[in-house]
PyMOL Python script that loads the backbone (N, CA, C, O; Angstrom):
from pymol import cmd

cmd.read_pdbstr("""\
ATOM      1  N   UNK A   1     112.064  99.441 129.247  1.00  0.00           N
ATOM      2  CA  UNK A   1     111.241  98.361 129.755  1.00  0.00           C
ATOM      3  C   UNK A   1     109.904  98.354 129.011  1.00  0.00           C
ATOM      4  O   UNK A   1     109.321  99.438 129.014  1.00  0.00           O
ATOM      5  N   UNK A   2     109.399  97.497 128.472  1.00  0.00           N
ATOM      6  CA  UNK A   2     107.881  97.027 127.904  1.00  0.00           C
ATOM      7  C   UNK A   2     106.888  97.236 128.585  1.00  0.00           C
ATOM      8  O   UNK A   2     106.723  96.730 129.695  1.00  0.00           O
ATOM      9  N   UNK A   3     106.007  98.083 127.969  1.00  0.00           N
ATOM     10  CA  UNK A   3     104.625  98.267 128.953  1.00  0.00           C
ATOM     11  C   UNK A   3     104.828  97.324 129.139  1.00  0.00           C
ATOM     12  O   UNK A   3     105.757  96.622 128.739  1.00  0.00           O
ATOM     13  N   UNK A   4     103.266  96.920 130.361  1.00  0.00           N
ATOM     14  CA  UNK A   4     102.696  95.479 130.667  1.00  0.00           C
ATOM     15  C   UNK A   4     101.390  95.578 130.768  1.00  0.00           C
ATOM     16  O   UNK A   4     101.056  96.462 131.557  1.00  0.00           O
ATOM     17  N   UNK A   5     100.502  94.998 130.260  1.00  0.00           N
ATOM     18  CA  UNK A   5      99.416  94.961 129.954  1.00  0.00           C
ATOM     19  C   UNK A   5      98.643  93.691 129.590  1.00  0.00           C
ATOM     20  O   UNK A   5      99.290  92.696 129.263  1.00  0.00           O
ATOM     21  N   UNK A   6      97.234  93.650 129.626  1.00  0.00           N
ATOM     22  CA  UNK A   6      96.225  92.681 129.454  1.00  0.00           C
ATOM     23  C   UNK A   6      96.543  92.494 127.761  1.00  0.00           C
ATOM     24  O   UNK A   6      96.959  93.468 127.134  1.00  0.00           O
ATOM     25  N   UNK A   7      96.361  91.428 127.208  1.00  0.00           N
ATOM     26  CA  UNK A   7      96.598  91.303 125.762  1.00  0.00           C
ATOM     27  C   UNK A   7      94.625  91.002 125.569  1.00  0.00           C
ATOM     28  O   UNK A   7      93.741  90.331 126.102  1.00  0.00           O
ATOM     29  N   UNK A   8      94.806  92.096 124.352  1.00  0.00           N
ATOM     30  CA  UNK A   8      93.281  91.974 124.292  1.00  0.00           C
ATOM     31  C   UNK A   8      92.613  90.598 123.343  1.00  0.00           C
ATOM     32  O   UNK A   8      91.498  90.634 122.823  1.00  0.00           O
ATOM     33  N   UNK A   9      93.501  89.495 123.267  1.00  0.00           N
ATOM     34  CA  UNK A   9      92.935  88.414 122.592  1.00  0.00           C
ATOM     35  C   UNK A   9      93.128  86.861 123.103  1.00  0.00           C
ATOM     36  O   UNK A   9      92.733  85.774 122.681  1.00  0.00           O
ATOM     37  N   UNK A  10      93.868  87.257 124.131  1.00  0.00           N
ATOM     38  CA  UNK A  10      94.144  85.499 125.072  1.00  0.00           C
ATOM     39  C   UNK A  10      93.799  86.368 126.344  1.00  0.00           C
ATOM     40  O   UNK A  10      93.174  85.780 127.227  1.00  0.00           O
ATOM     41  N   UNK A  11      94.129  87.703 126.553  1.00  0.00           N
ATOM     42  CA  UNK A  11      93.476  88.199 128.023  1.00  0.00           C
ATOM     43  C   UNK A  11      95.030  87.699 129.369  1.00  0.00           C
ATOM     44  O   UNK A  11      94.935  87.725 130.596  1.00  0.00           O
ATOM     45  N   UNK A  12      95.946  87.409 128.759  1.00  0.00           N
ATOM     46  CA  UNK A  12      96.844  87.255 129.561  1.00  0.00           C
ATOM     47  C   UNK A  12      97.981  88.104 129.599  1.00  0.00           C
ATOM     48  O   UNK A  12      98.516  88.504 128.565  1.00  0.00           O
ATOM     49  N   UNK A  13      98.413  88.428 130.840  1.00  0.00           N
ATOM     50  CA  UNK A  13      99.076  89.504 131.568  1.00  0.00           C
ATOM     51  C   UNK A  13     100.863  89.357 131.028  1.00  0.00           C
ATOM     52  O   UNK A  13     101.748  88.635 131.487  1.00  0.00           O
ATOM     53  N   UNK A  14     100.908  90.465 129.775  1.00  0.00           N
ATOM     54  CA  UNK A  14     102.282  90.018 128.993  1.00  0.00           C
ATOM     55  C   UNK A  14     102.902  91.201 128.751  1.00  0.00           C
ATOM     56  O   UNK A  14     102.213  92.203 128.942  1.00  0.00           O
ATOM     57  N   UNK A  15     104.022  91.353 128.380  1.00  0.00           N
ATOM     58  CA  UNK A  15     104.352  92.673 127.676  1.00  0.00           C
ATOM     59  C   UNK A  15     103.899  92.567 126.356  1.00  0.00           C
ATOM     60  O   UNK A  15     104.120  91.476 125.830  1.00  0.00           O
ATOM     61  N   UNK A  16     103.329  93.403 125.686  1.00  0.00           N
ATOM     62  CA  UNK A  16     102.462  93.710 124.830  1.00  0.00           C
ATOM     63  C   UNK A  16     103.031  94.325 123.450  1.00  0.00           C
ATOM     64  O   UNK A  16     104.211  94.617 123.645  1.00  0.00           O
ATOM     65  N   UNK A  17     102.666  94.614 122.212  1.00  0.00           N
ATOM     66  CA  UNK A  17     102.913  95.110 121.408  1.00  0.00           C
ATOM     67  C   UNK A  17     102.050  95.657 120.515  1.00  0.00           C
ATOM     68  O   UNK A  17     101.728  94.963 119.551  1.00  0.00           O
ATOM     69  N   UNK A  18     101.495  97.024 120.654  1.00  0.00           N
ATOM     70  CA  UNK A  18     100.140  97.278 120.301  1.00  0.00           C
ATOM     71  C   UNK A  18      99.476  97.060 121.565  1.00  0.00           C
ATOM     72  O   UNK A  18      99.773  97.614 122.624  1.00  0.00           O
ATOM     73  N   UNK A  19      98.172  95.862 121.306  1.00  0.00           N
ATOM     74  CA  UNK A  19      97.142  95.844 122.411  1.00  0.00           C
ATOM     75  C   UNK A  19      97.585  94.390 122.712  1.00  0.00           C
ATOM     76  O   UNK A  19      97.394  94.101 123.893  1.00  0.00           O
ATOM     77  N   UNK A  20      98.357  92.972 121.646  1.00  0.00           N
ATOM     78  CA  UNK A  20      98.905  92.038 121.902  1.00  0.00           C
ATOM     79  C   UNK A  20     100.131  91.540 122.435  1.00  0.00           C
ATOM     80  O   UNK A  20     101.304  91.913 122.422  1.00  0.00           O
ATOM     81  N   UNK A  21      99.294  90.284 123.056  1.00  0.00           N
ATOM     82  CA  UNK A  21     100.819  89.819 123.588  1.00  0.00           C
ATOM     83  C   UNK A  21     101.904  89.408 122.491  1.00  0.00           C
ATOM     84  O   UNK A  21     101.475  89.535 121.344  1.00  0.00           O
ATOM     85  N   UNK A  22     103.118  88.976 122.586  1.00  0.00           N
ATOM     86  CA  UNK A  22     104.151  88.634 121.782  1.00  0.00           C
ATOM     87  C   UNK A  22     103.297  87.528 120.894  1.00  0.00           C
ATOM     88  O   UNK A  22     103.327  87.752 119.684  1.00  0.00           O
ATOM     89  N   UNK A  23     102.503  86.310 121.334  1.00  0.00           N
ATOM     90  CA  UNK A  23     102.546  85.489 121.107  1.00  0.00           C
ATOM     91  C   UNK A  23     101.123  85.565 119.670  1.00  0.00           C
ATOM     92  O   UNK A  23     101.093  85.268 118.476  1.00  0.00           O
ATOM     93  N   UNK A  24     100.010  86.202 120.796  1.00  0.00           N
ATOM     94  CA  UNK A  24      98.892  86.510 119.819  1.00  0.00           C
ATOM     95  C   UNK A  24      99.528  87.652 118.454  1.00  0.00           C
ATOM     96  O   UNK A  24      99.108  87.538 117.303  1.00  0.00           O
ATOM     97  N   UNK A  25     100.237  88.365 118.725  1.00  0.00           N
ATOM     98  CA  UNK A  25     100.726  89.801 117.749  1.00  0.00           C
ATOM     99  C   UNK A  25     101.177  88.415 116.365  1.00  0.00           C
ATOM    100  O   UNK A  25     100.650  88.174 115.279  1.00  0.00           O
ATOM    101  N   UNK A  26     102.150  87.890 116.960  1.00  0.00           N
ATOM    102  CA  UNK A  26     102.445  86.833 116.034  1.00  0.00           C
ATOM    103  C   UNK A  26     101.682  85.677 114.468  1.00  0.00           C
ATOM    104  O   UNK A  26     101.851  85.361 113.291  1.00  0.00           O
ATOM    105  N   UNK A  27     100.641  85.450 115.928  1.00  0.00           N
ATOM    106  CA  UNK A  27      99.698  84.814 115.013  1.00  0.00           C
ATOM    107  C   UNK A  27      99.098  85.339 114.112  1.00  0.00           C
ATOM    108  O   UNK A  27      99.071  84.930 112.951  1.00  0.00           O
ATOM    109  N   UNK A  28      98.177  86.955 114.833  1.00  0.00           N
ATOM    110  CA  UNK A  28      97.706  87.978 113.934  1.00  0.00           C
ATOM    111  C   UNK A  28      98.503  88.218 112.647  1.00  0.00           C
ATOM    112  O   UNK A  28      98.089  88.311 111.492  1.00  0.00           O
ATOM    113  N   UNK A  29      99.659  88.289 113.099  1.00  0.00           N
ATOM    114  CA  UNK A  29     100.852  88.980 111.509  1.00  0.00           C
ATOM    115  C   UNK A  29     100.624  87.925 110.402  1.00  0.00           C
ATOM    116  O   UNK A  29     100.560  88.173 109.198  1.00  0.00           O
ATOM    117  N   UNK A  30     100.508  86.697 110.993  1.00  0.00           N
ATOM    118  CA  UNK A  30     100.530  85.691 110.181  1.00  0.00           C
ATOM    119  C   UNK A  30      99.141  85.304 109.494  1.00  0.00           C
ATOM    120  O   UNK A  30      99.256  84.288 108.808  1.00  0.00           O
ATOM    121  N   UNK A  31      98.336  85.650 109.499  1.00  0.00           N
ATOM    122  CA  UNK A  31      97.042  86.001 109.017  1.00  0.00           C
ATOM    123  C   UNK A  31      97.017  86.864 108.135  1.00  0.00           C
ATOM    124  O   UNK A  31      96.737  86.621 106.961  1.00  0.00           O
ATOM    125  N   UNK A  32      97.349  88.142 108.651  1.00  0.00           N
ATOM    126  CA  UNK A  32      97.185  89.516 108.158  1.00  0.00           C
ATOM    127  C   UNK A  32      98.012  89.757 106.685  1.00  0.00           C
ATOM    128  O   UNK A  32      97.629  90.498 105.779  1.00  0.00           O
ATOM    129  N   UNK A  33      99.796  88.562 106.702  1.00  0.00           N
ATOM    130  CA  UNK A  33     100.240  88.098 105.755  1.00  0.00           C
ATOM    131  C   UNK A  33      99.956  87.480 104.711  1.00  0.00           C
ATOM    132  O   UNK A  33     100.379  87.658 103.569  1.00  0.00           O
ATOM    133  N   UNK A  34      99.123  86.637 105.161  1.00  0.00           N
ATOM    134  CA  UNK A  34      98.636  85.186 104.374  1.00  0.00           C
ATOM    135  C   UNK A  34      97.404  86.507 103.638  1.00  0.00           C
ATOM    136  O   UNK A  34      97.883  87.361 102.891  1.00  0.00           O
ATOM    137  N   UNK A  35      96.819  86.515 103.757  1.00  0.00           N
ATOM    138  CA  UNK A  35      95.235  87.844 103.481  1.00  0.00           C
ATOM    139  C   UNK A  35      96.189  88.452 102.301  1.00  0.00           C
ATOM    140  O   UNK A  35      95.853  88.268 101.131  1.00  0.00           O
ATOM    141  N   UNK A  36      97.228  89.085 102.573  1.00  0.00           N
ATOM    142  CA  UNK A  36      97.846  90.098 102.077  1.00  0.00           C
ATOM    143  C   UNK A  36      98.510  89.644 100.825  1.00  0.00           C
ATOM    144  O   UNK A  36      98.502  90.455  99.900  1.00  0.00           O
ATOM    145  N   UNK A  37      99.031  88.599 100.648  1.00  0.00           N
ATOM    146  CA  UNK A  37      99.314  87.385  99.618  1.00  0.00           C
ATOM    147  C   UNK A  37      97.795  87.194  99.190  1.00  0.00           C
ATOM    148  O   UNK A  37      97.376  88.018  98.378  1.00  0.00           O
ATOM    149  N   UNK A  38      97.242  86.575  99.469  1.00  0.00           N
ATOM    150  CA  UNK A  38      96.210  86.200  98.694  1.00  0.00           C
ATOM    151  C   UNK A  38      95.465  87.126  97.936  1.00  0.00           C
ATOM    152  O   UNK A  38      94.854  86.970  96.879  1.00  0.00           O
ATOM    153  N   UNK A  39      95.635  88.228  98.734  1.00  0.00           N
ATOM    154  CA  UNK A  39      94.916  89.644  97.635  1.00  0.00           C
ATOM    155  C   UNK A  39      95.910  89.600  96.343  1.00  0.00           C
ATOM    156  O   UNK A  39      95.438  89.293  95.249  1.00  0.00           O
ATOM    157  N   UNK A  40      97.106  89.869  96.466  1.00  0.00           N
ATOM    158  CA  UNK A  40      98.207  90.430  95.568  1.00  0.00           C
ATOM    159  C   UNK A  40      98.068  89.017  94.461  1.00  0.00           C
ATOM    160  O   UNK A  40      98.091  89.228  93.249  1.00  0.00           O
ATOM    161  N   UNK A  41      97.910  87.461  95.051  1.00  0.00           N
ATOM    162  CA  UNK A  41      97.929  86.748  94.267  1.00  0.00           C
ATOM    163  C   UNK A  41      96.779  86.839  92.974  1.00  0.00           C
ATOM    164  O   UNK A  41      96.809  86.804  91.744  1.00  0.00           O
ATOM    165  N   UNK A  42      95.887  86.957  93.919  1.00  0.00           N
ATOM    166  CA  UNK A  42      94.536  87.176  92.908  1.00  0.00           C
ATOM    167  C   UNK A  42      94.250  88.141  92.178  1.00  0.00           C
ATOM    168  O   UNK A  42      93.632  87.871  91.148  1.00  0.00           O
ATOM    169  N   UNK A  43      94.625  89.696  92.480  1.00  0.00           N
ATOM    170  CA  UNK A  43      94.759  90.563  91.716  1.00  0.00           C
ATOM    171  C   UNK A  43      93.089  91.205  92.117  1.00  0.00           C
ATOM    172  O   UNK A  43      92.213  91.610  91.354  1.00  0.00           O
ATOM    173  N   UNK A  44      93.110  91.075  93.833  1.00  0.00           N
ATOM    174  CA  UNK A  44      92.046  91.843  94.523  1.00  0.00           C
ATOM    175  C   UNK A  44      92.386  93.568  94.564  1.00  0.00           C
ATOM    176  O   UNK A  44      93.564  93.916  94.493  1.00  0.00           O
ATOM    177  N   UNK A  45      91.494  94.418  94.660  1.00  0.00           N
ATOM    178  CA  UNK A  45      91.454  95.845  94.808  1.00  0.00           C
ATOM    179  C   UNK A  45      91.784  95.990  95.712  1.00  0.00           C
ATOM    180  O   UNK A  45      91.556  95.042  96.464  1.00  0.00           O
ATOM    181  N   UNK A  46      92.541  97.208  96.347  1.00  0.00           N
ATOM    182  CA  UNK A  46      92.752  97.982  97.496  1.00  0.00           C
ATOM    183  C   UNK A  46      91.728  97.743  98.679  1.00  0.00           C
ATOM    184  O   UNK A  46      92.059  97.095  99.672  1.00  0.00           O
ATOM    185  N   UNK A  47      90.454  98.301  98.525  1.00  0.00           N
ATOM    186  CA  UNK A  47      89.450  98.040  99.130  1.00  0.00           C
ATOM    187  C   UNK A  47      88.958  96.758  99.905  1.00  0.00           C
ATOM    188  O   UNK A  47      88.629  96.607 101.081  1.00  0.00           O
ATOM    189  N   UNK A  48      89.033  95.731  98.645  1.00  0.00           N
ATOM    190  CA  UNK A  48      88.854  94.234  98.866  1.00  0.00           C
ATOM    191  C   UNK A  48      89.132  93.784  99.828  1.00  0.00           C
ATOM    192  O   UNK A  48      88.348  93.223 100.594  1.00  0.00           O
ATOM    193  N   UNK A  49      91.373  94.070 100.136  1.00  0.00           N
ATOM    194  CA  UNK A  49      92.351  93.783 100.430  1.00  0.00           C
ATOM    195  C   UNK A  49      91.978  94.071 102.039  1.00  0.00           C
ATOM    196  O   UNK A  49      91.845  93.238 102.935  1.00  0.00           O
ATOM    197  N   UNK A  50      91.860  95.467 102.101  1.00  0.00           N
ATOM    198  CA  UNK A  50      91.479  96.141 103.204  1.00  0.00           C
ATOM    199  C   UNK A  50      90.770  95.414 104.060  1.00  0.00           C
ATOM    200  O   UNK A  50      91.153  95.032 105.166  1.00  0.00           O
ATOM    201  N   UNK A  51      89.654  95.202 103.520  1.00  0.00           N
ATOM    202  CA  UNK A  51      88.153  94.260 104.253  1.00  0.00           C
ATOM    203  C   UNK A  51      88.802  93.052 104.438  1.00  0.00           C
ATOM    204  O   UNK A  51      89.143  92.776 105.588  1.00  0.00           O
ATOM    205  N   UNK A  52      89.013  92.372 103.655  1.00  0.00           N
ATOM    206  CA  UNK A  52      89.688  90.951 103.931  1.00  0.00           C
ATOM    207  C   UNK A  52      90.754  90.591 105.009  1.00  0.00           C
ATOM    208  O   UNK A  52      90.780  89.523 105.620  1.00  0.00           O
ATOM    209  N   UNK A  53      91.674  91.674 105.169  1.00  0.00           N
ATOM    210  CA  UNK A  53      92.452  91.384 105.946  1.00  0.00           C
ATOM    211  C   UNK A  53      92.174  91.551 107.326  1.00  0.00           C
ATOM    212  O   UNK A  53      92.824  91.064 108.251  1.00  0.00           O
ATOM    213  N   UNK A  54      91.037  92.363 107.418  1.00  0.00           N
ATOM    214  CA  UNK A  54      90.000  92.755 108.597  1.00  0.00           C
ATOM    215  C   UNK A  54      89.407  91.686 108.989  1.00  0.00           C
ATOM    216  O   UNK A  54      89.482  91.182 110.109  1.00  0.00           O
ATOM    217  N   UNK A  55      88.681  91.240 107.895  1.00  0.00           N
ATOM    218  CA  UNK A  55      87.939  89.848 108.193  1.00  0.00           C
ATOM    219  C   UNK A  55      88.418  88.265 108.660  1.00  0.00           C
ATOM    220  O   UNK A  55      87.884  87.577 109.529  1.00  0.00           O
ATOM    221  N   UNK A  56      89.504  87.939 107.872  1.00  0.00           N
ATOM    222  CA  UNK A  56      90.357  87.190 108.340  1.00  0.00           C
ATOM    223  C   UNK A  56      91.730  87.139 109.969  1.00  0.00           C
ATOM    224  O   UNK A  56      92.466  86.482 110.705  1.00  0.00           O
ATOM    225  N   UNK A  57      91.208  88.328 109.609  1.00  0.00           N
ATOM    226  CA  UNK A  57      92.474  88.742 111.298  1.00  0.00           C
ATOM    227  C   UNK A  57      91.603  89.232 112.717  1.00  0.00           C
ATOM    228  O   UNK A  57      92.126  89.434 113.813  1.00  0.00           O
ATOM    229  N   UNK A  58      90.003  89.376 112.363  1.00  0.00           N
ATOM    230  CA  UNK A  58      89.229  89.857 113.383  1.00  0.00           C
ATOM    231  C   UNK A  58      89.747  91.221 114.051  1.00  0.00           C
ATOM    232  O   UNK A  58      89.672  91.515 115.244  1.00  0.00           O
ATOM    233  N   UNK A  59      90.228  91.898 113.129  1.00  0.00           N
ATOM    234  CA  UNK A  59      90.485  93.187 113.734  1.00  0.00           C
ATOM    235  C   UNK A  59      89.891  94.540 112.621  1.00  0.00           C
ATOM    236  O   UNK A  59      89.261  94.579 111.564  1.00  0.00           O
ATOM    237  N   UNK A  60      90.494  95.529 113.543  1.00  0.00           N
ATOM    238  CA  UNK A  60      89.705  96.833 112.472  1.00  0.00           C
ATOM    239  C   UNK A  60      90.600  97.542 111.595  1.00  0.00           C
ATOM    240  O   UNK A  60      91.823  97.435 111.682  1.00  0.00           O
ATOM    241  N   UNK A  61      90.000  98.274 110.737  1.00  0.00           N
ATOM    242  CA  UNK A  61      90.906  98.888 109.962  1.00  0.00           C
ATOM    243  C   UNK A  61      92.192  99.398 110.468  1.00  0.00           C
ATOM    244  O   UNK A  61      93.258  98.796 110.338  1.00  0.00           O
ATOM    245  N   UNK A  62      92.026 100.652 111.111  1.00  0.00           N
ATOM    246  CA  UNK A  62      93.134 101.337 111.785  1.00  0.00           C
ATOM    247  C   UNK A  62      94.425 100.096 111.874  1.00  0.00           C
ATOM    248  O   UNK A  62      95.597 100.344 111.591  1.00  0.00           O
ATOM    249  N   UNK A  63      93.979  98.905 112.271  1.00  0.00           N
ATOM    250  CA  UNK A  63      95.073  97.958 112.535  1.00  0.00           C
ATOM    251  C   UNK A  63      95.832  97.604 111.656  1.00  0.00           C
ATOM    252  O   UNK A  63      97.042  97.444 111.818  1.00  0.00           O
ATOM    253  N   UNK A  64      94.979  97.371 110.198  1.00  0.00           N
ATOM    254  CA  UNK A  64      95.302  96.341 109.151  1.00  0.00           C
ATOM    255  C   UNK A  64      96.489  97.444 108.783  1.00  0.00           C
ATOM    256  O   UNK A  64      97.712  97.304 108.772  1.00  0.00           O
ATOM    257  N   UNK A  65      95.558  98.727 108.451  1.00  0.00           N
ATOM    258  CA  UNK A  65      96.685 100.177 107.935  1.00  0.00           C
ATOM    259  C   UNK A  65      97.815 100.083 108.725  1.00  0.00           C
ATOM    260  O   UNK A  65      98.880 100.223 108.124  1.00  0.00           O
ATOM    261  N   UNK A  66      97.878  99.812 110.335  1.00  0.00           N
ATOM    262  CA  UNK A  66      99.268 100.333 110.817  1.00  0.00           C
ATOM    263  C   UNK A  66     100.324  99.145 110.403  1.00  0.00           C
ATOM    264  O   UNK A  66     101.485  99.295 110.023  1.00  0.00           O
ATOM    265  N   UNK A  67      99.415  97.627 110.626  1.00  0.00           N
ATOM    266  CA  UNK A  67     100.274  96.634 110.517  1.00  0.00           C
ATOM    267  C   UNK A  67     100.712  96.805 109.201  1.00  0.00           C
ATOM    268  O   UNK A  67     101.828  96.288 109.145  1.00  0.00           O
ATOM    269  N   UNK A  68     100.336  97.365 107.886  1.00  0.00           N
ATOM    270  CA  UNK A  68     100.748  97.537 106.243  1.00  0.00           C
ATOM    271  C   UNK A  68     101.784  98.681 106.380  1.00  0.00           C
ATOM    272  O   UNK A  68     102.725  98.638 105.588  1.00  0.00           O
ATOM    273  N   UNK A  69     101.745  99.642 107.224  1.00  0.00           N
ATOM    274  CA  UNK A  69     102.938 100.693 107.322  1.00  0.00           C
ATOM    275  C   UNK A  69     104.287 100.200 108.023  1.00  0.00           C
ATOM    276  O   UNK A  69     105.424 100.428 107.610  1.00  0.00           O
ATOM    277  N   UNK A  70     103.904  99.419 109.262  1.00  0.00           N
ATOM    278  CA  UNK A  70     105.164  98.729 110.088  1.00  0.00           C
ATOM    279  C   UNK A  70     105.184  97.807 109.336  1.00  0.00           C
ATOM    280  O   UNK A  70     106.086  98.170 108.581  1.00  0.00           O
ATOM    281  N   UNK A  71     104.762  96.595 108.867  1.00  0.00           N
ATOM    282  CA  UNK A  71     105.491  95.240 108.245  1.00  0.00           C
ATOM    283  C   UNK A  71     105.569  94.934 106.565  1.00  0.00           C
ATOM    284  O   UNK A  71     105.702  93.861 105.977  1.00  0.00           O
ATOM    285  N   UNK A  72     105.433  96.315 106.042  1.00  0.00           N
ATOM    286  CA  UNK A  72     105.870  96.289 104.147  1.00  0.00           C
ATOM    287  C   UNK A  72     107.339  95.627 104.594  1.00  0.00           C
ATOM    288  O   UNK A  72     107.368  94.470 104.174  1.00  0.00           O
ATOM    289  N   UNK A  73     108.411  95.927 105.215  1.00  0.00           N
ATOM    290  CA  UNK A  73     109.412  95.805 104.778  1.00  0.00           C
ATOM    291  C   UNK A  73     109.914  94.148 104.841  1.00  0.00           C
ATOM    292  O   UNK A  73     110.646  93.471 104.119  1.00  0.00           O
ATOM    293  N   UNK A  74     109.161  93.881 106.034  1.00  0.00           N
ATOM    294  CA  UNK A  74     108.890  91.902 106.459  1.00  0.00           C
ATOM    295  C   UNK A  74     108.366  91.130 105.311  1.00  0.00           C
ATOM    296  O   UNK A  74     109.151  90.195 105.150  1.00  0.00           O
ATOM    297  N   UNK A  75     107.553  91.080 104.562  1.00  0.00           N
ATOM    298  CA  UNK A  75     107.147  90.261 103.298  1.00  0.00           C
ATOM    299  C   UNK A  75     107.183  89.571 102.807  1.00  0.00           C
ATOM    300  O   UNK A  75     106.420  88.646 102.529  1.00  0.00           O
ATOM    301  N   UNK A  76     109.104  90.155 102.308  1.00  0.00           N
ATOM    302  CA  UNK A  76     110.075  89.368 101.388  1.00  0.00           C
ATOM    303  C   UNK A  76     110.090  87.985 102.829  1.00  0.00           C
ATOM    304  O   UNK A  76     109.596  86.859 102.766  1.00  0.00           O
ATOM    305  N   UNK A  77     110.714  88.524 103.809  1.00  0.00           N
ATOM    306  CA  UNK A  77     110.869  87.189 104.610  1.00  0.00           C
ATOM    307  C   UNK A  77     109.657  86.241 105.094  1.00  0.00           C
ATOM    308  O   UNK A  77     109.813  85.052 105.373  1.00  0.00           O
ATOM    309  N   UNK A  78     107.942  87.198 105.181  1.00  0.00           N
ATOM    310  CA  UNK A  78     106.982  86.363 105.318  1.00  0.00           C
ATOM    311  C   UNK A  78     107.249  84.850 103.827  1.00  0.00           C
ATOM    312  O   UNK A  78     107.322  83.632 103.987  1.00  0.00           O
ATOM    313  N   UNK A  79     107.316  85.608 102.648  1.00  0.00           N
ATOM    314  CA  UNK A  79     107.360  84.841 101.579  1.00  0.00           C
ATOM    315  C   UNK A  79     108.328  83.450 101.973  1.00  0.00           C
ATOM    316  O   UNK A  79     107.983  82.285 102.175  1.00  0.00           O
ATOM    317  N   UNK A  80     109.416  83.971 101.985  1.00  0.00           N
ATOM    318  CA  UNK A  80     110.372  83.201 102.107  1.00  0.00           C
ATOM    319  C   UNK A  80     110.308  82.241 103.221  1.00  0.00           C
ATOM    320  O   UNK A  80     110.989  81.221 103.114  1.00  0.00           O
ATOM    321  N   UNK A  81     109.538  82.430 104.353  1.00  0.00           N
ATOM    322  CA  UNK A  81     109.534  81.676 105.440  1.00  0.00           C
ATOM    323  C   UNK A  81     108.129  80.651 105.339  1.00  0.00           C
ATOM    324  O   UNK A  81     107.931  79.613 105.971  1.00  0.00           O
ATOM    325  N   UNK A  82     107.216  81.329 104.302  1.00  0.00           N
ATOM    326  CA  UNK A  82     105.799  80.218 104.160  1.00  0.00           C
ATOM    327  C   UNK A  82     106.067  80.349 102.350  1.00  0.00           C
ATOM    328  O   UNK A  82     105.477  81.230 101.724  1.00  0.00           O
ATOM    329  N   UNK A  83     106.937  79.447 101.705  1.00  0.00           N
ATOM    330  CA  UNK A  83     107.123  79.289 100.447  1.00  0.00           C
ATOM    331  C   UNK A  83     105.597  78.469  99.762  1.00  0.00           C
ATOM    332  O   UNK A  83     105.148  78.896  98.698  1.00  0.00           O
ATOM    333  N   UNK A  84     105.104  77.635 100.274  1.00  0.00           N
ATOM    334  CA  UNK A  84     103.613  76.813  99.870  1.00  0.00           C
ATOM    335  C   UNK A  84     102.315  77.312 100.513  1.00  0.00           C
ATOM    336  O   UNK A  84     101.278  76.681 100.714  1.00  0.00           O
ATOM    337  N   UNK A  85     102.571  78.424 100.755  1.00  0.00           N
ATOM    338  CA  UNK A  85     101.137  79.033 101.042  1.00  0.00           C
ATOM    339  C   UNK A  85      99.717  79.582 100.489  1.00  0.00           C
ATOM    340  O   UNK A  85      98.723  80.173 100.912  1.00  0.00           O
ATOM    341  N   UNK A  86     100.228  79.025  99.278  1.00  0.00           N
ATOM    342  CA  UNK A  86      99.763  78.731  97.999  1.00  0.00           C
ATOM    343  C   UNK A  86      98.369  77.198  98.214  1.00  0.00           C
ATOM    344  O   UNK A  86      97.197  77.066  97.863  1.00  0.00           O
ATOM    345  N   UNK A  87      99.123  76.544  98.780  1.00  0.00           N
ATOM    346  CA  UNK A  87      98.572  75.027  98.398  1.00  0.00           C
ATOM    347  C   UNK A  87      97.499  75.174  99.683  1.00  0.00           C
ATOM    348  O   UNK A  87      97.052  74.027  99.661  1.00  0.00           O
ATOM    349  N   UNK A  88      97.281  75.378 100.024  1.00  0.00           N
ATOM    350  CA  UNK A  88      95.570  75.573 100.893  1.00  0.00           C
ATOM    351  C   UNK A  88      94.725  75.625  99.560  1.00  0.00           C
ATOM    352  O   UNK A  88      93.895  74.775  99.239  1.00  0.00           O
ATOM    353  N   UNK A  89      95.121  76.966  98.693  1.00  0.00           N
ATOM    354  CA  UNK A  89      93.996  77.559  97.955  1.00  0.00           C
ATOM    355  C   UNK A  89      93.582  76.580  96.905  1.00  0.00           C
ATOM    356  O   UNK A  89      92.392  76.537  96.596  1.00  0.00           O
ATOM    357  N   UNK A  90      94.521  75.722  96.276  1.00  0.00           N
ATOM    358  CA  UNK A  90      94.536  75.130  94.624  1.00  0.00           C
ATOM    359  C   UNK A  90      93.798  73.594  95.214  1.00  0.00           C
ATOM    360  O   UNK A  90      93.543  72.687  94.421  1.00  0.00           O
TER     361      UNK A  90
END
""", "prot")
cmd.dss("prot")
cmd.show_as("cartoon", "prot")
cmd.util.cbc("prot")
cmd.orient("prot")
């Protein structure tokens, strides 16, 4: 059974993953993705990457690191599922 807990970014009473609900965890990934592409596109530093993905996702390090250890293997399918994520930037 799923903890249950306060989600620390809509504040609503969900089963959780981390400190988020299903719904916010989601959005976050999808940020934290997009950041993570845009470093690799540009040919940003480690460091850069780090901060940025912090900055853009409103969260702290510790996070960005765990979400880069749990979701390396997701990527290929972030890619594949936002193919023009590109066209914001150009």
């Amino acid at each position: 059974m799923p903890l249950i807990d306060i989600c620390s970014k809509c504040e609503t009473k969900l089963a959780v993953i981390g400190t988020h609900c299903q719904f916010c965890y989601e959005e976050i990934a999808n940020i934290l993705f997009e950041a993570w592409a845009y470093c690799d596109w540009k040919d940003k530093s480690t460091e850069f990457m780090l901060e940025y993905m912090q900055d853009k996702a409103d969260v702290g390090l510790d996070y960005v690191i765990d979400f880069i250890q749990r979701e390396s293997k997701n990527r290929k399918a972030w890619y594949d599922k936002h193919p023009n994520w590109t066209e914001k930037y150009t």
